[in-house]
VEXDREN-2710 file (C-alpha; in Angstrom, 1 decimal):
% VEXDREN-2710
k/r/px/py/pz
1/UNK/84.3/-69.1/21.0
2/UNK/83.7/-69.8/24.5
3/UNK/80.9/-72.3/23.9
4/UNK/83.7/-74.3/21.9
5/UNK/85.7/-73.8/24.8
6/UNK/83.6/-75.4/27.0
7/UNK/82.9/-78.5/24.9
8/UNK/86.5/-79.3/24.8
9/UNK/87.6/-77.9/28.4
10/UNK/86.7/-81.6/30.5
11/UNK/88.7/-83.6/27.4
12/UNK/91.6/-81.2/27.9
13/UNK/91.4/-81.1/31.5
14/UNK/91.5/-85.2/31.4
15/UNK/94.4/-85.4/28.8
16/UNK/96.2/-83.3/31.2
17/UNK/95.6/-85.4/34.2
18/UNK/97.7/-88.2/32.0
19/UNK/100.9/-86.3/31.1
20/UNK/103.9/-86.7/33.1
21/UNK/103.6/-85.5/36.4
22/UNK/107.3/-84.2/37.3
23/UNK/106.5/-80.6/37.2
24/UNK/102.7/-80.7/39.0
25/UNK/102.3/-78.3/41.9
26/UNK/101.0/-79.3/44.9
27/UNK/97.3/-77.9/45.4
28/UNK/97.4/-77.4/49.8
29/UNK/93.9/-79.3/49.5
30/UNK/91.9/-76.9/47.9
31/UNK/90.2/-77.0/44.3
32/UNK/92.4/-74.9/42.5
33/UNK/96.1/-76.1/41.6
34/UNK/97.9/-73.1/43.6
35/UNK/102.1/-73.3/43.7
36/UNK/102.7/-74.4/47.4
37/UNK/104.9/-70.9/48.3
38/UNK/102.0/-68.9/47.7
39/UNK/99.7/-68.8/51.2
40/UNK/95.8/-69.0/51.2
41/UNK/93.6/-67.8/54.0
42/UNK/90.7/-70.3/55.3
43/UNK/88.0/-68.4/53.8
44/UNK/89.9/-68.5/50.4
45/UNK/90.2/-72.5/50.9
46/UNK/86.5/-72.5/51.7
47/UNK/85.3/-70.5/48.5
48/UNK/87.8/-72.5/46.7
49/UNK/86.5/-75.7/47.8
50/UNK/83.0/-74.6/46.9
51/UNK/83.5/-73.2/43.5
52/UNK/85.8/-76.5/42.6
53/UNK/81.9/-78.3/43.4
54/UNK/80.8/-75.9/40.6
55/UNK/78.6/-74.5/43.5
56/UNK/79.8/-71.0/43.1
57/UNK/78.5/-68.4/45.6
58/UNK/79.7/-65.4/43.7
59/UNK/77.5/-64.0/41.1
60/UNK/80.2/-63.7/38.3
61/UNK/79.4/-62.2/35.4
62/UNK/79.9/-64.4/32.0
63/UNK/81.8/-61.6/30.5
64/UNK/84.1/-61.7/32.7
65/UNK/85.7/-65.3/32.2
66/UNK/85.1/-64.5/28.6
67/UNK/87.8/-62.0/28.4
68/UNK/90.5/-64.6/30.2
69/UNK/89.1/-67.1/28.0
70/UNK/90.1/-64.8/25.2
71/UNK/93.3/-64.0/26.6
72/UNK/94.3/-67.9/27.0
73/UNK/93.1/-69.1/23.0
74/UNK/95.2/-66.3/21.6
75/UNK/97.9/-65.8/24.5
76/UNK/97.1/-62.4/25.2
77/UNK/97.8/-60.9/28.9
78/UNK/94.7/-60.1/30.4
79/UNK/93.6/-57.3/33.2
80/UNK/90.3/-56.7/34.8
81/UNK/89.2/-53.5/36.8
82/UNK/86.5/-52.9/38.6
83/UNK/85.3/-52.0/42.3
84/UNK/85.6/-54.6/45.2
85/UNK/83.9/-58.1/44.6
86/UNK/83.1/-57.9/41.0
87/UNK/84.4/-61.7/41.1
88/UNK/87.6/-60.7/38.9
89/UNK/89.6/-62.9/40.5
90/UNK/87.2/-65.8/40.6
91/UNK/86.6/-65.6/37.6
92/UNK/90.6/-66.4/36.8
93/UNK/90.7/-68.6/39.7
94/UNK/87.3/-70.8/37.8
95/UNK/89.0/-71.1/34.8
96/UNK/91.9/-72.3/35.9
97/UNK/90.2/-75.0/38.0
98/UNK/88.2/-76.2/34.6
99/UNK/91.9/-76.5/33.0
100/UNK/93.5/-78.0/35.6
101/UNK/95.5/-75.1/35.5
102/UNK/98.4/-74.2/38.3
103/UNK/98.0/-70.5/39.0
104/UNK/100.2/-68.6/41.0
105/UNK/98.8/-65.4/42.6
106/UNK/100.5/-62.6/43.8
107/UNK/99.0/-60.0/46.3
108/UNK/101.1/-56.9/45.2
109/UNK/101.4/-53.9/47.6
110/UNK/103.3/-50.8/48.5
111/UNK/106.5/-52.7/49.6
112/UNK/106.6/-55.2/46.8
113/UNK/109.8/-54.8/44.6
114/UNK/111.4/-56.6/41.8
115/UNK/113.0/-59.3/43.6
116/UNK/109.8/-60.6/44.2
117/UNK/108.8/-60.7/41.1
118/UNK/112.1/-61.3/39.0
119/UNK/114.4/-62.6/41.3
120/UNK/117.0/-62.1/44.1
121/UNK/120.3/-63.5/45.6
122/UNK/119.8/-65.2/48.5
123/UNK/122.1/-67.3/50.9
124/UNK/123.0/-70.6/50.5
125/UNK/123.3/-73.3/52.7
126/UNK/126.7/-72.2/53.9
127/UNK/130.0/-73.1/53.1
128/UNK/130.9/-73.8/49.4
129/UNK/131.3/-71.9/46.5
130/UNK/128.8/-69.0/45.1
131/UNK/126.2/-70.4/42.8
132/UNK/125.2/-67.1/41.1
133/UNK/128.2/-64.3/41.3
134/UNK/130.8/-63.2/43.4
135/UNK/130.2/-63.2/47.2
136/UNK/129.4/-60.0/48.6
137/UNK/131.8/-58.4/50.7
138/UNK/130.7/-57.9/54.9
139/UNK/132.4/-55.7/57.5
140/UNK/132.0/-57.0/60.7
141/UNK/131.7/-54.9/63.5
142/UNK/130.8/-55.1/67.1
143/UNK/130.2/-53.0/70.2
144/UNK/131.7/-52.8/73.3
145/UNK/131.7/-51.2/76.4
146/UNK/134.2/-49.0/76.6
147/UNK/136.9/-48.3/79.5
148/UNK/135.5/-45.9/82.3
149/UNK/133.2/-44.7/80.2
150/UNK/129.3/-46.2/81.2
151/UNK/127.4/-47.7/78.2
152/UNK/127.9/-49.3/74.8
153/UNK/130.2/-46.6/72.9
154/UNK/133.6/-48.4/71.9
155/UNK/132.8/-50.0/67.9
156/UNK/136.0/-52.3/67.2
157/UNK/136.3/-55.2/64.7
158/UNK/135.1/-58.3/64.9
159/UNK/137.2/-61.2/63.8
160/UNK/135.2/-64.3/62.9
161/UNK/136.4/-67.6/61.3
162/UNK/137.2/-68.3/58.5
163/UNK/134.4/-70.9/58.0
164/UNK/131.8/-68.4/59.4
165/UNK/132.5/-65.8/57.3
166/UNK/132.6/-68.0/53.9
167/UNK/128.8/-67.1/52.9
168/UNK/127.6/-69.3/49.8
169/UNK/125.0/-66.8/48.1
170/UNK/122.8/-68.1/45.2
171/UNK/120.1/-66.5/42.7
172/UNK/116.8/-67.3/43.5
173/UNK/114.0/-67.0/40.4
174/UNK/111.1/-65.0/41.2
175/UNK/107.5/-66.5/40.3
176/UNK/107.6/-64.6/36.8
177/UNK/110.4/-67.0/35.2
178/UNK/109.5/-70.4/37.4
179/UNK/106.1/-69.6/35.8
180/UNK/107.6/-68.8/32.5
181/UNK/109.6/-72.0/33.0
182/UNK/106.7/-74.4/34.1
183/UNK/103.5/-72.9/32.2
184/UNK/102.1/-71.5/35.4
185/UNK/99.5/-68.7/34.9
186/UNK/100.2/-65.5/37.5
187/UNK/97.9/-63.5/38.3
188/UNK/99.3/-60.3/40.0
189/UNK/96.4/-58.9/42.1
190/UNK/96.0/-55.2/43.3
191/UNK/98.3/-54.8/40.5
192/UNK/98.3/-50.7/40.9
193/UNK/99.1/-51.0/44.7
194/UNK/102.5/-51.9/43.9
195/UNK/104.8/-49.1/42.9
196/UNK/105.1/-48.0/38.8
197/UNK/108.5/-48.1/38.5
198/UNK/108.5/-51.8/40.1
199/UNK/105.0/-52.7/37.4
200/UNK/107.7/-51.2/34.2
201/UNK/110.4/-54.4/35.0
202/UNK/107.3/-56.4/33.2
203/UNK/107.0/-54.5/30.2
204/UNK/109.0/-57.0/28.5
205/UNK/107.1/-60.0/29.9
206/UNK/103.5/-58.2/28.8
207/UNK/104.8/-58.2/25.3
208/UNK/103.5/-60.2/22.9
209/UNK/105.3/-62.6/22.7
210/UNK/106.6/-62.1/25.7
211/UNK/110.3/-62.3/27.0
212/UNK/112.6/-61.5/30.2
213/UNK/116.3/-60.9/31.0
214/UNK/117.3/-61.7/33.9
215/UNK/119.6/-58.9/34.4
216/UNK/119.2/-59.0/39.0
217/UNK/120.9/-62.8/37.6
218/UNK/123.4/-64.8/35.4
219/UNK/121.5/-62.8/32.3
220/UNK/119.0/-65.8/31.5
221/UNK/117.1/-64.7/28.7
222/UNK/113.6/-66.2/28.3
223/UNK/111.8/-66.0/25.0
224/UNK/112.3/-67.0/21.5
225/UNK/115.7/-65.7/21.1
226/UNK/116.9/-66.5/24.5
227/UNK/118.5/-69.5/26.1
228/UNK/114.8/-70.9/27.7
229/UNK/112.1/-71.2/25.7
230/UNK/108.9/-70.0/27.6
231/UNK/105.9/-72.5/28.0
232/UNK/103.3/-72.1/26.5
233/UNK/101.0/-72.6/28.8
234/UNK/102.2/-69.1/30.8
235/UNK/100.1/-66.6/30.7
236/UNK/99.7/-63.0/32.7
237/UNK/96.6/-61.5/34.4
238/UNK/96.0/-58.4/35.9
239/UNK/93.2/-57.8/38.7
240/UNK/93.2/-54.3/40.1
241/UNK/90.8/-51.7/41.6
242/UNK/89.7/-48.2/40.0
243/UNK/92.7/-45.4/40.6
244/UNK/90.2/-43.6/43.2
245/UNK/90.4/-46.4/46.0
246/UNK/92.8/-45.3/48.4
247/UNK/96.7/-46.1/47.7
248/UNK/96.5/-46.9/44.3
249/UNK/99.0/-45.8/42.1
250/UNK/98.1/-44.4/38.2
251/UNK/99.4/-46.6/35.6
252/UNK/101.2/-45.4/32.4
253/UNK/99.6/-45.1/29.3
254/UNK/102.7/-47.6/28.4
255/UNK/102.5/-49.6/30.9
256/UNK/98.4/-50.4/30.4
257/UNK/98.7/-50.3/26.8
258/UNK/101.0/-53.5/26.9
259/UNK/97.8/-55.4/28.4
260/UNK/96.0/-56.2/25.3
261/UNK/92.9/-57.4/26.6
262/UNK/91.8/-54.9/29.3
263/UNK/88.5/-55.6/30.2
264/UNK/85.8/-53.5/32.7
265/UNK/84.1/-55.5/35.7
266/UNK/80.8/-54.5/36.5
267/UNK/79.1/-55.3/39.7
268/UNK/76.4/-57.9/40.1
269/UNK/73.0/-56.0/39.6
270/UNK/69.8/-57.5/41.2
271/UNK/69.4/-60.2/38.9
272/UNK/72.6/-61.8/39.6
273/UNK/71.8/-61.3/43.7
274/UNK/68.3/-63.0/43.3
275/UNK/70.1/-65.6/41.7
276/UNK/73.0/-66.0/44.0
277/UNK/70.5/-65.8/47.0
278/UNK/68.4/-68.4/45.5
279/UNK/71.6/-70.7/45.4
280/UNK/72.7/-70.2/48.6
281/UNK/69.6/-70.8/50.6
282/UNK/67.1/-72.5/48.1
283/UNK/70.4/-74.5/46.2
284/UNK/69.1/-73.8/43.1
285/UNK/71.4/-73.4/40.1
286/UNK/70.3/-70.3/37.4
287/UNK/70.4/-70.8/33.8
288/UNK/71.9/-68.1/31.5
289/UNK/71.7/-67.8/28.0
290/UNK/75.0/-67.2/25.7
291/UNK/75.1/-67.0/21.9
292/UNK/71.4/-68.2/22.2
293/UNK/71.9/-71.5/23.9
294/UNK/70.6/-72.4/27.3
295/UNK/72.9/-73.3/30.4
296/UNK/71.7/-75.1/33.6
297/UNK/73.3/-77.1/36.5
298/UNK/71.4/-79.3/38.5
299/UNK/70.8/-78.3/42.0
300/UNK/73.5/-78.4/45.0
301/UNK/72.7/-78.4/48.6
302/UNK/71.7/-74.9/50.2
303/UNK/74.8/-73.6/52.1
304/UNK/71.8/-71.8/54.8
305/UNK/69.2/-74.7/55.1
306/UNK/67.7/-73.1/58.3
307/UNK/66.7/-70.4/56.1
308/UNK/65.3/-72.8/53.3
309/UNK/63.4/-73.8/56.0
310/UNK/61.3/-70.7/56.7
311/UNK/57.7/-71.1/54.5
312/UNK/57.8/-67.4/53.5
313/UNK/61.6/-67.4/51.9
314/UNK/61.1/-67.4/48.7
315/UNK/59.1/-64.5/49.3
316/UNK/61.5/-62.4/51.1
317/UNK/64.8/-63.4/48.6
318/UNK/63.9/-60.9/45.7
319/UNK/63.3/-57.8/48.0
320/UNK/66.3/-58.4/50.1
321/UNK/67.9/-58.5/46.7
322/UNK/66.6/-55.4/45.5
323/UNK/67.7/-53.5/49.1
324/UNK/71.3/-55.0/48.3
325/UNK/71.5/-53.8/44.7
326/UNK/70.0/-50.5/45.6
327/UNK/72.7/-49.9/48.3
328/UNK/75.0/-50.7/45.8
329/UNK/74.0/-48.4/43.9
330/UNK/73.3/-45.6/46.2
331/UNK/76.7/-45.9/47.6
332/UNK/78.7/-44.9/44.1
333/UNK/79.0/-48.5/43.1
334/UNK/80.2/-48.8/39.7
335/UNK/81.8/-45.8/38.9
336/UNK/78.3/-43.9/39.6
337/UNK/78.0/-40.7/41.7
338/UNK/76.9/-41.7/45.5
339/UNK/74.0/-40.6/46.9
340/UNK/74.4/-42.2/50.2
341/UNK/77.3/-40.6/52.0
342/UNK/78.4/-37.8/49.5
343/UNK/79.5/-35.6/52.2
344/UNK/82.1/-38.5/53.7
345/UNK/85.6/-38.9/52.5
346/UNK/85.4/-42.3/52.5
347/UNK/82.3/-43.5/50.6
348/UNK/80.2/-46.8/52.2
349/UNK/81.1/-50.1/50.7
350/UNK/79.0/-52.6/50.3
351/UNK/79.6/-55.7/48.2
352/UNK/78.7/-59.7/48.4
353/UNK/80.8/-60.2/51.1
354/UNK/78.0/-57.9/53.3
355/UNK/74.9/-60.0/52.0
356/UNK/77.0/-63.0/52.7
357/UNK/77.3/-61.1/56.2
358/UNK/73.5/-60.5/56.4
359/UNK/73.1/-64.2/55.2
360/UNK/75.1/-66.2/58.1
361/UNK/73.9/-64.2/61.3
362/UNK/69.9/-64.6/60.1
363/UNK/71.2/-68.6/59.2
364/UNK/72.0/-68.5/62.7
365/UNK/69.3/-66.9/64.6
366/UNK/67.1/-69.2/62.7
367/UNK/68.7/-72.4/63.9
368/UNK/68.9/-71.1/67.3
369/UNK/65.6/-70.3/67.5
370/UNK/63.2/-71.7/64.2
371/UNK/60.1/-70.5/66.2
372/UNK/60.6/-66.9/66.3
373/UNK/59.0/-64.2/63.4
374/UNK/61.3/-64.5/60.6
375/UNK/60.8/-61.3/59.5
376/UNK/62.3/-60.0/62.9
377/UNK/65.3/-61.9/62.5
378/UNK/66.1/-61.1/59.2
379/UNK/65.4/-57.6/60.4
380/UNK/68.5/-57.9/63.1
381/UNK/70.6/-59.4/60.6
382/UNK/70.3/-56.2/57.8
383/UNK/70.7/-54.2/61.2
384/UNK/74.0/-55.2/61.9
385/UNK/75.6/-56.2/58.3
386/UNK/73.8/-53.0/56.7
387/UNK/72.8/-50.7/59.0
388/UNK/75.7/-50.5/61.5
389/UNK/78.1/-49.1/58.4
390/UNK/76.1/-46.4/58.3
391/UNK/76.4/-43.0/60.0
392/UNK/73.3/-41.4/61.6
393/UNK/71.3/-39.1/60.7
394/UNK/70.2/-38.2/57.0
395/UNK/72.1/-41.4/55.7
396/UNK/70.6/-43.9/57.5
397/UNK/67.0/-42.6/56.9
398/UNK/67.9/-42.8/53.4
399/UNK/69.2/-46.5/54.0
400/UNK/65.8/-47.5/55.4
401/UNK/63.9/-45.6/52.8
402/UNK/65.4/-48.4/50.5
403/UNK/64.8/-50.9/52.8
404/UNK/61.3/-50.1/53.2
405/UNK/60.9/-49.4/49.6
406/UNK/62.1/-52.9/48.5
407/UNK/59.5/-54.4/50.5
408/UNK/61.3/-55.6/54.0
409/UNK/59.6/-53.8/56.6
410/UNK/61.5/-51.7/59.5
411/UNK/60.2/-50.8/63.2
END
């Protein structure tokens, strides 16, 4: 299925391209066709602007966009768990980019509510009439100072204008029925930080097929008995944590049973780290094998060429690897017990985003200085990215036992 997919993704993505372009959504010069509302931090627009080059420096797991390529062919909504960095977003975000996609993506939290989401009234541009309902009714009051009396204590009424108190208010559509409108995909990230009873408005939209009142509205109805047809290019995913990260909220069985393709994330091992370390310093591309056919890339430039640069690299990639993936491990890492730091409340994290860490400051020692032992600067770097998480004592022996017995020496 998803070597079909693939055949046909460019000629799909070209045919696209041609169509009319009234509703395209500006893309804020990254890779990825994101709705202009939505904001993006520089390090997204940087990893955005590398995986649209195809030179991805997450180690994403195939299964992973298999499941959202799933979801699209049959128009199924789509969630992925799994701990921090698992690439379940990219994975969303890669697709989309092959499709030509736009993809709206919402970073739900504790104060999110349905407004967001569905829709709100908002105020016009003043004066006019009401373009969604009657006009809500104000009481204006002020304070003032009252006589002989020291301090603001007097509350009288306020008589404005008749032009200043004329308040045009309008109803604004959320990003679920503009996406339901324009074939947007949404992905609602951190989807069990918002609160339940907020997640339960979508019930109708997860259905399959989906639909939505806008009841907050006019009453819109969306789906194949209402008055807008959805497009059918929309499409929901989910991206969320486990329950035991801090804050999240425990879905209902309801609730997650409406996602029909629900789909488990599992870290990058020490495979996909060799790989991703091989990319990033070396630039070359790994081949995979799915459904017994060979992929390959050919190579990209090295994102850390002073470290391509040192003769013994390629000698020092697979155990720093192996250090990584055993942290991960050791830590509680996909859903396993942890060994390092089973007395704290908060277990250690560590995820790509550290290696990449450890990556940068030894890049950047090397250029500084290219004569200096290697081994001693790559020795700083898993100091501070690593090491400096760590807590004293009987946990950071037990770090450098791994260290040590992946290969990397320690003073």
């Amino acid at each position: 299925m998803l070597t079909k997919h693939f055949q046909n993704v460019r000629q799909e993505r070209d045919a696209r391209a041609k169509q009319n372009q009234s509703d395209r959504v500006e893309r804020m010069g990254v890779g990825f066709p994101i709705v202009r509302e939505m904001p993006i931090d520089q390090i997204q627009t940087q990893q955005a602007n590398r995986q649209v080059d195809e030179k991805n420096d997450s180690p994403m797991k195939v299964a992973h966009d298999k499941t959202a390529d799933d979801g699209t062919e049959h128009g199924l909504p789509v969630a992925l768990e799994g701990d921090t960095a698992a690439s379940k977003t990219t994975a969303i975000l890669w697709l989309a980019h092959l499709l030509n996609q736009p993809v709206v993506r919402l970073n739900l939290h504790g104060q999110t509510d349905t407004g967001e989401l569905v829709g709100r009234y908002v105020p016009g541009d003043g004066g006019g009439e009401s373009t969604g309902g009657d006009e809500p009714a104000f009481h204006h009051r002020i304070l003032e100072p009252a006589d002989g009396v020291s301090g603001w204590s007097k509350c009288s009424t306020a008589v404005l204008p008749e032009k200043q108190r004329s308040v045009a208010w309008r109803f604004n559509e959320g990003y679920i029925p503009q996406a339901m409108r324009h074939g947007w995909w949404v992905i609602l990230d951190e989807l069990n930080l918002a609160e339940p009873q907020v997640l339960e408005r979508l019930n109708s939209a997860i259905e399959h097929p989906p639909s939505l009142v806008l009841n907050e509205g006019d009453g819109t109805m969306f789906g194949p008995s209402g008055t807008v047809k959805i497009h059918r290019k929309f499409h929901l995913f989910a991206r969320m944590n486990p329950a035991d990260y801090a804050g999240r909220s425990v879905l209902s069985p309801a609730f997650r049973d409406r996602w029909l393709l629900w789909h488990q994330a599992e870290v990058p091992g020490e495979t996909e780290f060799g790989d991703m370390l091989r990319f990033l310093v070396l630039g070359e591309q790994p081949e995979f094998v799915f459904q017994g056919k060979t992929y390959s890339s050919p190579p990209g430039l090295p994102m850390y060429p002073a470290l391509g640069a040192v003769p013994e690299i390629r000698q020092l990639l697979p155990p720093l690897a192996l250090f990584h993936s055993s942290l991960c491990q050791a830590s509680g890492m996909n859903g396993s017990a942890p060994v390092l730091g089973r007395l704290r409340r908060e277990r250690y994290v560590f995820s790509r985003r550290t290696l990449l860490t450890c990556l940068q400051l030894a890049n950047r020692t090397r250029s500084e200085d290219a004569t200096a032992p290697f081994e001693t600067q790559l020795r700083e770097a898993v100091e501070i990215a690593y090491l400096g998480r760590i807590r004293g004592g009987a946990d950071r022996k037990a770090a450098i036992g791994l260290l040590r017995a992946a290969g990397l020496s320690y003073r």
